[in-house]
C-alpha positions in Angstrom: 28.4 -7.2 8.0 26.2 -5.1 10.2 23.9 -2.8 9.9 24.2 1.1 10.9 21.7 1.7 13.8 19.6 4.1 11.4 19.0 1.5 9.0 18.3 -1.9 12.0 15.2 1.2 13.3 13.9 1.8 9.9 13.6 -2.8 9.4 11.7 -2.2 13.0 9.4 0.7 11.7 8.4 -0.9 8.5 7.5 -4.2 10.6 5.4 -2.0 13.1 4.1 -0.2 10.2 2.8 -2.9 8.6 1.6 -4.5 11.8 0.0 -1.1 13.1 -2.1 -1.1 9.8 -3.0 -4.7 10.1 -5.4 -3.9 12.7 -7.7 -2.1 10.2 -8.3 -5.3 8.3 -11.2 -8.0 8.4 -10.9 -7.5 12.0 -13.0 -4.2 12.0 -16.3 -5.7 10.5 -15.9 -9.1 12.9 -15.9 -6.7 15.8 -18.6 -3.9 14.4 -21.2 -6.9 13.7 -20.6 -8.4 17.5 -21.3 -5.3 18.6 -24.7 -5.1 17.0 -24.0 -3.5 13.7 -26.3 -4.7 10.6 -24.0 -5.4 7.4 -25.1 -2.3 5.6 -24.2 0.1 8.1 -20.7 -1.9 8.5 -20.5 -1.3 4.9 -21.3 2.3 4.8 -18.5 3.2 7.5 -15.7 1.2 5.9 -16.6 2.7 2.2 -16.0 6.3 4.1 -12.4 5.1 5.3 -11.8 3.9 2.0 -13.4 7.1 0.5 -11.1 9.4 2.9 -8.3 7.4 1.9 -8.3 7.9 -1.5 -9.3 11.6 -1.5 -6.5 12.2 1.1 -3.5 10.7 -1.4 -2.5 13.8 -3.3 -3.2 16.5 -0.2 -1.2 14.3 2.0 1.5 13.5 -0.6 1.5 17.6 -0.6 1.7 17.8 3.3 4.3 16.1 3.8 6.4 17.3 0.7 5.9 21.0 2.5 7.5 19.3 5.6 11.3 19.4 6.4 10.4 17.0 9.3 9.6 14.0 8.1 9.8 12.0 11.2 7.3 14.1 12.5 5.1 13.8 9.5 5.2 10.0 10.2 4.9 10.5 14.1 2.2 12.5 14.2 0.5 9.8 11.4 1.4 6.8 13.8 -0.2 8.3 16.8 -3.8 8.7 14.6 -3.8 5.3 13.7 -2.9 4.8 17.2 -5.8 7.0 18.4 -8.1 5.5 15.7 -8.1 2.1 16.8 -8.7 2.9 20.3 -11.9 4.9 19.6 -13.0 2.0 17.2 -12.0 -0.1 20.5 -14.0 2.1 23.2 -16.7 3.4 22.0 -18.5 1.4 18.9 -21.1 4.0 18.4 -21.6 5.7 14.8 -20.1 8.9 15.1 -17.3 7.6 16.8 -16.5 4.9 14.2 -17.0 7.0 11.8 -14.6 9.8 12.7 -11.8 6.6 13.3 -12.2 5.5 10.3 -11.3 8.9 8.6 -8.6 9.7 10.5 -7.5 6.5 9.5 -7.4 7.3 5.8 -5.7 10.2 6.2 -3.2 9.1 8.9 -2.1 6.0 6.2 -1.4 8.5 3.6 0.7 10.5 5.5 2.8 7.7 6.8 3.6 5.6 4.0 4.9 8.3 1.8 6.9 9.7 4.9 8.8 6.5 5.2 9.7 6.8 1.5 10.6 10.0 2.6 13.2 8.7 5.4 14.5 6.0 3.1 15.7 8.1 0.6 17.1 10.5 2.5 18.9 7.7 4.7 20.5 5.9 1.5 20.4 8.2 -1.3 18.6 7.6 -4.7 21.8 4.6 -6.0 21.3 2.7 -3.1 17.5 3.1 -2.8 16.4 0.1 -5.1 17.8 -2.1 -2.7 16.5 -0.8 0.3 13.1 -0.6 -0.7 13.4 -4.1 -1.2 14.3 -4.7 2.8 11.8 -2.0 3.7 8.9 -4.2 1.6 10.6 -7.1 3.4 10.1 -5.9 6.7 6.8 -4.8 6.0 5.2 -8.1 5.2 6.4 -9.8 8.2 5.4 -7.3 10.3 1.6 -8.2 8.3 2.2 -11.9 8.5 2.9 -11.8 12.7 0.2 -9.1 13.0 -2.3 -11.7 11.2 -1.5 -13.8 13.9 -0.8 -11.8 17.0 -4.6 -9.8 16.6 -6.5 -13.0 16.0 -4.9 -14.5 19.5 -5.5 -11.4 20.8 -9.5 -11.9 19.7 -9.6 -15.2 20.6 -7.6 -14.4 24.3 -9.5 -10.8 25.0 -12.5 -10.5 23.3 -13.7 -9.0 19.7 -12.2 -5.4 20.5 -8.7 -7.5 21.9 -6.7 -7.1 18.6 -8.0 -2.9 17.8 -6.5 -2.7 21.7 -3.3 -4.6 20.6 -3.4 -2.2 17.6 -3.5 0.8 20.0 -0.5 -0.8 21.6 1.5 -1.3 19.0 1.9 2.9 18.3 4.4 2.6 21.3 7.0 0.5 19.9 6.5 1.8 16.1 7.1 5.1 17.4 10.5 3.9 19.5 11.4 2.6 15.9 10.8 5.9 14.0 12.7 8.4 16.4 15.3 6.0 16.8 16.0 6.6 13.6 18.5 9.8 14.0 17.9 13.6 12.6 18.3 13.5 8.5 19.8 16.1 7.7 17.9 17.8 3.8 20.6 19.2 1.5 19.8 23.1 1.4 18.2 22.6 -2.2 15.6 20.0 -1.2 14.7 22.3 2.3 14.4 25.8 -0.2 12.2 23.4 -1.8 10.3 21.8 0.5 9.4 25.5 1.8 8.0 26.8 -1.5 5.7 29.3 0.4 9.2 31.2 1.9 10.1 31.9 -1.7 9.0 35.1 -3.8 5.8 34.9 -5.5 7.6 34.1 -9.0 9.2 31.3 -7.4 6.2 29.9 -5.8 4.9 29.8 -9.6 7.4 27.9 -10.5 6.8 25.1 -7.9 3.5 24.9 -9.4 4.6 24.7 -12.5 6.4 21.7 -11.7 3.7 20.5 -9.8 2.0 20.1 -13.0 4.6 19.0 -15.1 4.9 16.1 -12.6 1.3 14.9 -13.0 1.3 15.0 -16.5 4.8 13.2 -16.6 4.1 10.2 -19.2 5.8 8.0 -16.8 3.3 8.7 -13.8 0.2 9.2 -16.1 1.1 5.4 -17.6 2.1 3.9 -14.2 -1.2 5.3 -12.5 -3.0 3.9 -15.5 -1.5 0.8 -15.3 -2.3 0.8 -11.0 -6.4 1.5 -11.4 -6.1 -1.7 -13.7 -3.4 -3.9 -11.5 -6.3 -3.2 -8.5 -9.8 -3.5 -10.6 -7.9 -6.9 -11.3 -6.6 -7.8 -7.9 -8.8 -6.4 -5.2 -11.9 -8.9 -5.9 -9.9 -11.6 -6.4 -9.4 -13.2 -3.2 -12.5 -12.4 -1.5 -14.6 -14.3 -4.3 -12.4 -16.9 -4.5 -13.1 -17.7 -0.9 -16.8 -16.7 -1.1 -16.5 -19.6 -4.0 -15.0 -22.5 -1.9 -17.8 -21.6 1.2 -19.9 -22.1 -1.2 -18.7 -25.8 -2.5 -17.7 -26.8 0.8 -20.3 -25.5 2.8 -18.1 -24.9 6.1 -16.4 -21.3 7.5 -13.5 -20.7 5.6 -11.6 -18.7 9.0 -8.5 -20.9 9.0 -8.3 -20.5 4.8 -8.8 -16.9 5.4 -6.0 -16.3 7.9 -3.4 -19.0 5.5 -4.6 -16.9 2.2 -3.5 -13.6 4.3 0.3 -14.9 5.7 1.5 -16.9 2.7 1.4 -13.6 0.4 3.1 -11.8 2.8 6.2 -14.3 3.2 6.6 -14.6 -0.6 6.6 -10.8 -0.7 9.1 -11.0 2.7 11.1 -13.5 0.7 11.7 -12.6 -3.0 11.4 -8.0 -2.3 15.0 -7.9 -1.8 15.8 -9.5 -4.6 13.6 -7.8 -6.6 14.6 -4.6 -6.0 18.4 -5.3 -6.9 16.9 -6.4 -9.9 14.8 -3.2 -10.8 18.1 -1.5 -10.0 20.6 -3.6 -12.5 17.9 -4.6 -15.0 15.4 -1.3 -15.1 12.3 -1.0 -13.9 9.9 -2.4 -16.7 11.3 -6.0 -16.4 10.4 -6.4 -12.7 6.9 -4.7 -13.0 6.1 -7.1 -16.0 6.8 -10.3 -13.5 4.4 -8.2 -11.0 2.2 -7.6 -13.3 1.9 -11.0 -15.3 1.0 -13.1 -12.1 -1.8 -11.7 -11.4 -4.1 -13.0 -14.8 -2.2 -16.1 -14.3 -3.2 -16.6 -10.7 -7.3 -15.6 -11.4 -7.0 -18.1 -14.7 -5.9 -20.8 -12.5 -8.6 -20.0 -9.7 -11.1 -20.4 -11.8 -10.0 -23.8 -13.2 -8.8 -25.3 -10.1 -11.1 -24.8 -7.3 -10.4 -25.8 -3.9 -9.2 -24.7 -0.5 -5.1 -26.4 -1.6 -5.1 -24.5 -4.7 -6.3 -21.2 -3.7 -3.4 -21.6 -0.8 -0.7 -22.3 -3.3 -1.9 -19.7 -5.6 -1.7 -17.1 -3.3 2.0 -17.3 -3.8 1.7 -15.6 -6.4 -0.2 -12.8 -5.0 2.6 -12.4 -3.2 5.0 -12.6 -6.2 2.6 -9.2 -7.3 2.5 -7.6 -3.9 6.3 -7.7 -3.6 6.4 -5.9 -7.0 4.2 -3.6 -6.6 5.1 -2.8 -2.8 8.9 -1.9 -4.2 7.8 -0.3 -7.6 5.8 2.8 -6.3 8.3 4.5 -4.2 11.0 3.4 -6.7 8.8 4.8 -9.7 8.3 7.9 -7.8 12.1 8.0 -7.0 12.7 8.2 -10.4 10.4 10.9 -11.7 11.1 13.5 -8.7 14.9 13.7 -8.5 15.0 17.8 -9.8 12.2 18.7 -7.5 11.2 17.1 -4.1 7.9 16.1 -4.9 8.2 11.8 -4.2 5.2 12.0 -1.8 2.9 14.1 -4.2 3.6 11.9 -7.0 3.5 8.4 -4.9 -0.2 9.7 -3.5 -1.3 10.5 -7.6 -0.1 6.7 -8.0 -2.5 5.8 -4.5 -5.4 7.7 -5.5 -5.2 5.7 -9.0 -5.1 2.0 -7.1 -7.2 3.1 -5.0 -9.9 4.2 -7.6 -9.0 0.6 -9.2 -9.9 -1.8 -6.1 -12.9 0.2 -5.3 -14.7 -0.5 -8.5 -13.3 -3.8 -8.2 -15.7 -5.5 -6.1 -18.2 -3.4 -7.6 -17.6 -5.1 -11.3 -16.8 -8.2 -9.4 -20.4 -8.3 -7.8 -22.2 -7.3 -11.1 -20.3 -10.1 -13.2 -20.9 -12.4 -10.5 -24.7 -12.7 -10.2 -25.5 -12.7 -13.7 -22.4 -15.0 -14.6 -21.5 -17.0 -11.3 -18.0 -16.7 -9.8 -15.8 -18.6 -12.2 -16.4 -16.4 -15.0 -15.8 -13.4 -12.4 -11.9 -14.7 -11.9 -11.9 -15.0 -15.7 -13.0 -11.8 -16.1 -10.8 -10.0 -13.4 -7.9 -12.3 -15.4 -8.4 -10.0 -18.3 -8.6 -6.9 -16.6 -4.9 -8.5 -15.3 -4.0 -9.0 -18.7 -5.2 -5.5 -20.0 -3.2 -4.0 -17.3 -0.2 -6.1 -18.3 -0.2 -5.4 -21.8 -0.8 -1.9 -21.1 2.5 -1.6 -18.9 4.2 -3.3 -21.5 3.4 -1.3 -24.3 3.4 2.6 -22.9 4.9 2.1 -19.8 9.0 4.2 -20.2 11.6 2.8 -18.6 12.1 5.4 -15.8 15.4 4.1 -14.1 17.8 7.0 -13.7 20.5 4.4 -15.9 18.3 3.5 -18.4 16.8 4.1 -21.7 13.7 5.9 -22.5 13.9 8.1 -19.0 11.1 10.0 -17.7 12.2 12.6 -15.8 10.2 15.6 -15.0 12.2 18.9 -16.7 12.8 21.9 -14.4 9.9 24.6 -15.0 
């Protein structure tokens, strides 16, 4: 059966997406350090993206909640990442980098959410499950061939050869997104979407809401349980691999690149299907699967060393990216059907992982020089397991169908 053209566009703009936002990976320090950067400075600029980035989640979450528009929410997004990489690209100075990697962070926090955004409005909240399955699908492919595409493009063109590929690919991601025909709001969602129209008792009430949303036990618990998933996860790989350059004492590049792409098509693989499962089984079951690979994996890391085992491991990374890729729009979804505000409350959930895998490597380092890097896994295996436990013992069910529903009550 085929697809409607609206739907065949939004597959293409999740894999351009994906592959637009690829660019700004370990690429970015491999191309700051040939061009003469010392590692501190390298690190100073890419903690101010990923500062930006994390301050920007609930402002942009707001932005593009107050637009009717969101293709042009995403558009305009698209073309700063777009713009970003080709300043990174041109001119490698401080300032310049700098700015890029700012607009960056704000740019990714605008587009994400606005593809939530165009997703639900495309298929409607009973259908939405499912999709965001295919949308997380589409996504890590597009990572897995931009893996690939931007290291031949470094090897072929030189160190800035894959941020100019990035700058490329704005062009087709933007064909993808206004492809994608005009979605039409139902007049409730655009009255509130345009909360500063309203009279001034109205515009009280939004914020009312506003607040009632952040306090929600559902998103409170699920943006708990994200700063733990990430203070677990973000470290993981990155010492694992710092541990097997150590052992074997040879560059790890090909191991890198394999640890990268085998994540991604286990996410590509098993999203769909775990998104009709968080729509006929709820919501808890599938982010307890996520949720439970992730001590598992740093556990066995740390008692099977070894190029082989990290690669096979890695599956289930993506077992917990696939999860969590389809659970925070979903969750979202499900706690802002009265009022409009999916993008505010998927940035809250952002800013939270985002807080997480910033202290991660942080604890990560600590642990590591006064305890070496096994018992770092170990140790980022129980943050895994706190986070687990957590979910599974506060975490409501907040499927529309379910029991125990969260849903935000109209101020």
């Amino acid at each position: 059966m085929s697809q409607p053209a609206d739907h065949r566009s939004l597959d293409w703009l999740n894999f351009f997406v994906a592959a637009l936002q690829a660019g700004f990976g370990p690429f970015i320090p491999v191309y700051l350090a040939g061009a003469g950067w010392h590692a501190a400075e390298i690190g100073f600029v890419l903690s101010a993206g990923a500062l930006a980035m994390m301050i920007s989640q609930i402002p942009a979450g707001l932005l593009v909640d107050s637009l009717h528009e969101k293709r042009l929410a995403a558009g305009l997004g698209v073309m700063a990442i777009g713009l970003s990489a080709l300043l990174l690209a041109l001119w490698p100075g401080r300032t310049p980098v700098l700015a890029a990697e700012i607009v960056h962070g704000f740019a990714s926090c605008v587009v994400n959410p606005a593809i939530a955004a165009i997703t639900l409005a495309l298929v409607g909240h009973g259908a939405f499950s499912t999709r965001v399955g295919v949308n997380t699908r589409y996504a890590a492919i597009g990572t897995a061939a931009a893996a690939l595409m931007l290291g031949l493009a470094g090897w072929w063109i030189a160190d800035r050869g894959p941020l100019l590929m990035t700058a490329l690919l704005t062009l087709p991601t933007l064909g993808a997104l206004f492809s994608i025909g005009r979605i039409k709001t139902r007049p409730e969602e655009h009255a509130e979407h345009h909360a500063a129209c309203r009279p001034p008792s109205m515009r009280r009430a939004a914020g009312a809401r506003v607040w009632h949303l952040l306090s929600d036990r559902g998103l409170v618990t699920f943006a708990a349980c994200a700063a733990l998933f990430f203070l677990a996860d973000a470290a993981t790989l990155p010492f694992a691999l710092e541990g097997l350059e150590q052992a074997d004492g040879r560059k790890t590049e090909l191991v890198t690149s394999l640890a990268v792409i085998i994540p991604q098509l286990i996410a590509a693989l098993l999203a769909p299907g775990f998104g009709r499962l968080a729509e006929q089984r709820g919501r808890r079951q599938v982010l307890l699967i996520g949720f439970a690979a992730l001590p598992i994996r740093s556990v066995l890391l740390a008692l099977m060393p070894g190029a082989i085992p990290l690669l096979v491991l890695q599956s289930l990374n993506g077992v917990s990216a696939a999860v969590f890729g389809i659970m925070v729009p979903l969750i979202a979804a499900d706690l802002t059907p009265r009022h409009g505000y999916l993008n505010l409350a998927m940035g809250a959930i952002g800013l939270a992982s985002g807080i997480g895998a910033t202290l991660s490597t942080a604890v990560a380092g600590l642990i590591a020089e006064r305890f070496g890097l096994a018992a770092t896994q170990l140790a980022l295996a129980l943050f895994g397991l706190a986070a687990t436990l957590l979910l599974w013992a506060t975490m409501p069910e907040t499927h529309p169908a379910g029991p125990n529903v969260s849903l935000p009550q109209p101020a």
